[in-house]
Structure formats: C-alpha cells, structure tokens
C-alpha positions, 0 to 999 in steps of 0.5 A: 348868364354866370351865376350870381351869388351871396358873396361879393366881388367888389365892394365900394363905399362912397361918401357924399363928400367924395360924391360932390367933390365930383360933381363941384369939378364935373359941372364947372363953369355951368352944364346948359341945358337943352331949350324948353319951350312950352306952353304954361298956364299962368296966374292970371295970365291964361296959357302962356308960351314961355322959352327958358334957356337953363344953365345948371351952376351946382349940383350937391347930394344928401344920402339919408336912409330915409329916402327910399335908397335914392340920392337927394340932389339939390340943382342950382340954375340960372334961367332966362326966360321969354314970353312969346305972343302978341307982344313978347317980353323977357324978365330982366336978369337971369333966374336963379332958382333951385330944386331938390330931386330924388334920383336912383343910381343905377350900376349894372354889368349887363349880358353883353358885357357892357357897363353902365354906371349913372343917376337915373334923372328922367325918373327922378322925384321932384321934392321941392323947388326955391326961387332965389332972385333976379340977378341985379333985381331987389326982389324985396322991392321991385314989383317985377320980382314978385311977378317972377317968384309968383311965376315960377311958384306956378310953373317951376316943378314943371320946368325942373321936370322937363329939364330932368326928362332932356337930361335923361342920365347923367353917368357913364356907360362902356361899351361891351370890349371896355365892360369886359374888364369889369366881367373879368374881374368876376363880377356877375352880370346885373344890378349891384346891390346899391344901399343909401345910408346917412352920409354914404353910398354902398354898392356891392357888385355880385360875384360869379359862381365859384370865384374866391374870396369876398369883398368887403364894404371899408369904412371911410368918410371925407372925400375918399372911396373905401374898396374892397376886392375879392381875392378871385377878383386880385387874381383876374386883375393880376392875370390881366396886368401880366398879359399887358405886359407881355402883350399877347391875349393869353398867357402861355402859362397858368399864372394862379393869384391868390390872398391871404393874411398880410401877403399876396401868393402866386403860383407859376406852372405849364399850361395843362395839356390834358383838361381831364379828371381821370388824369393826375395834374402831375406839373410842378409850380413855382410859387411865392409870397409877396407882402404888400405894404403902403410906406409914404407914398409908395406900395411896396411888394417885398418877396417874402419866400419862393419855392418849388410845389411838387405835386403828388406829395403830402403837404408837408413837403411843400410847406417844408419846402416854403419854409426852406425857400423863405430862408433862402430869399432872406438870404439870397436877397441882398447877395443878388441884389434883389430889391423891393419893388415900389409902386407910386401909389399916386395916379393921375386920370381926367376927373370926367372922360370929356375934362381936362380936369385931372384927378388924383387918385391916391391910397390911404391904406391897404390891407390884404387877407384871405378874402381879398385885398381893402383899401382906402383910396382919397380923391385930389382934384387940382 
C-alpha cells in the first residue's frame, strides 16, 4: 500500500445545493423500490400480512455539523399497499409519506484500485417518518384516512427501514482498470477524509508519499463543486492526456508538470538510460511556461517563455536562459504565428452513467499556484 500523508491530493467542496440538484435529475420520473412484504403487528388488528409496492418521488439533503458528519435525507414515496388474509383488501390511492434518514457518504480508493463513491442507505438512521395523504382522499374527513395514518404511525420506521436495507448504496463504483485513473492522479488507497459542515460537504483525498503540492478545499455555494488538485496530481493528469493523445501506454520520453504562481511549467527531456545515484543526469531539457487563464467561455493557455535547461550549470544560467527564451517567445510569436490555444471550458456528460440526462459541466474560475491548480466548476442540467 502507498504511504498516505497530512498533505492532499484532491480536494472537493460540495454544496447541498449542487447535491440536490443531482438527486431532483437522478430520481426523475420515481426510483421503484424492491416489493416488501411482511408481516406487521397492527393496532387493534393483531399480526397482519401487508405487501407495499414504493416508488421514491424525491429525495433532498441537509449538511449540518451537528449530525455526526453524515447527510440528512428527507425521501419522499408514494406507497400502495394490500392486506393479505382471509379477506384481503387495498387502501384506496397511493400513500405518500416521508422520512427523514442519516446516511454516511463513504468515498474510498481501495488496494486493487478499484473505486467507490455512494451513501451507505443500509446503514443509515431512521430520525422520523410523515404521513402526507391519500391520493384522492380527504384525510381530514374520511374514516379510511385516519386508519392509514394510525397504520403507518405503526409501521412506517419499519417500512422505511426495510426499504433502506434492499436499496442497499446508492452511488457509484469503478472497477480496478477504471479506478486506476484515480490512483494515477496520486491519490493514497483509502477512505477520503469526508467532513459535513452547515450547508456543505468536504472530501479530502489523501496523498501518496512524495507527490508535489497540496490541494486545497475552494469555497463556493449554489450548485457549483470547488476543486482543488495537487501540483503532482496536474502533472499525472498532464502525463496521461499526453499518452492519449499519442496513444501508446508510456511515453518514450520523460514529460516533467509542474505549478507555480499564475503558470503551469513543464520540462521535456530523453528518458534516462541509467537509473543510478552514482551517475550524473547529464540530459538537457527543453522547458516552458504556460499561463492558464479563463476569458468567457474559454481557458486559454498562453506560452509564456521556452528555453533550454542544461544540466550541471549554476542556476543562474538556466534562469539566464529562461529570461532569454521569454523575450524570444514574445518576439518570435506573432512572426510564426503562434496563437493561443483555447480550450471550451464547457463540457457536456450524462448526469448519471444509466441517464440520458446530459449535465453541463462548466468553470467559473481557475487559479493556479505552487500547490496545485483551484477551480470552481458549476453544474447545468438541461
């Protein structure tokens, strides 16, 4: 297993907001719900057989500090329900009723890097439960009303929980070779660091040993996400993206990320044929400087400077060189028509993997420094 330490490689804020945003798109037109059927003792009915086909119409969370770090969800359903025996019979119109639980968001790297983000339902604690009505009964007037809401003051915490138990999570969860982005980005096998705070959520995903930078928890509200990335974290992602695009599995050079005060640096150099301490690294590098800015609807990554690192020089050299190569590029650039690149900073992805619901993901702002890269990226579901 990696070493885990105090330092952070991705950090995200979530507000409730954004949270129920998620699950108002996610739940749709109603989640059924397994059958239940079980045997329930009822007010002066004795035991009783009862079926109950429930259908979850809403589901919305409160984060406050003093739930002991876990999410209070409110479920709404509606119910239909039948008493079996000898002579069985249905309550006329759908039950809508609610209830209030206390779930733990659970957000783990596991050994095989595999990953697994979801709300532990089977486990959670049921904190209170609302009788709403009957659908096309006035239940201020009609005896049949005041039987139901006697009835599921009776037996409505254990219908909720047996529904919660066949729910089991609700989340996602990727497989080793899908995980293994996530290992990738330097993250340490195990349980982020999730703490519930009035109106949002912080989940702080440990770092391995030796991985540069830190990420940092960006403050946000609405139905945004703040996210902050270490700088080792930006140079995996970068390493990654550049084997895509070349398609092979390992680059054949070494391709070095790094950040630092309003840029984004990187180094190019030959793979090192001798991976020894009592061998001076002799291989020179070509290096830049990118700033990264958001303009509209765009990020734009402007190159800044290049230049050549030589090795085995005092360090002023190379800055002499960096300043020499940052004239050059102002220079040179709109002789050979070197243009900036902007990227959409608008993307498009299924708000759930088994929707047809399309998200837009879309960034508010980015900052980049020596520790890493922060952002605030906003959620827009059509």
């Amino acid at each position: 297993m990696a070493a885990r330490t105090r330092r952070w490689a991705v950090a995200l804020v979530i507000p409730a907001d954004f949270l129920n945003t998620l699950a108002e798109h996610g739940i749709g037109d109603g989640v059924e719900a397994p059958e239940l059927r079980d045997t329930f003792q009822l007010p002066m009915m004795g035991p009783m057989e009862v079926s109950v086909m429930m259908t979850i119409t809403g589901v919305s969370y409160e984060m406050r500090a003093n739930d002991g770090g876990r999410l209070r969800a409110t479920v709404r359903s509606t119910g239909a329900l039948r008493f079996h025996g000898d002579v069985p019979m249905e309550i006329p119109g759908l039950v809508r009723v609610s209830g209030e639980v206390l779930v733990e968001p659970i957000i783990e790297l596991r050994d095989d890097n595999s990953f697994a983000a979801y709300l532990d339902l089977a486990n959670s604690e049921l904190v209170a439960t609302h009788f709403e009505g009957i659908d096309g009964v006035d239940h201020d007037a009609e005896s049949a009303a005041q039987m139901s809401e006697m009835l599921f003051a009776s037996v409505g915490g254990d219908l909720f929980s047996a529904m919660a138990e066949n729910l089991g999570t609700l989340g996602m969860e990727l497989a080793p070779e899908q995980g293994e982005v996530v290992a990738e980005l330097g993250v340490a096998p195990g349980r982020a660091r999730i703490r519930v705070r009035p109106g949002r959520m912080e989940v702080m995903m440990a770092a391995v040993d030796g991985l540069d930078g830190s990420a940092v928890a960006v403050d946000v509200q609405g139905p945004c996400i703040g996210v902050g990335v270490a700088s080792g974290s930006v140079a995996a992602l970068a390493s990654a993206l550049a084997q895509q695009r070349i398609g092979v599995a390992h680059l054949p050079f070494e391709f070095d990320v790094h950040t630092a005060e309003g840029e984004v640096g990187g180094r190019l150099r030959s793979t090192r044929l001798v991976e020894s301490p009592l061998v001076p690294d002799l291989r020179p590098g070509v290096s830049c400087a990118v700033e990264p800015r958001l303009v509209d609807d765009h990020v734009e990554l402007t190159l800044r400077s290049a230049w050549l690192d030589l090795p085995l020089v005092p360090a002023a050299v190379n800055r002499f060189n960096r300043w020499v190569g940052g004239m050059a590029t102002r220079a040179v650039r709109p002789l050979v028509g070197l243009a900036t690149v902007r990227i959409p900073a608008h993307l498009e992805v299924p708000a759930r993997p088994d929707s047809d619901v399309m998200m837009g993901i879309v960034v508010r702002s980015l900052q980049v420094d020596g520790d890493g890269v922060e952002a605030v990226i906003a959620a827009d579901i059509g």
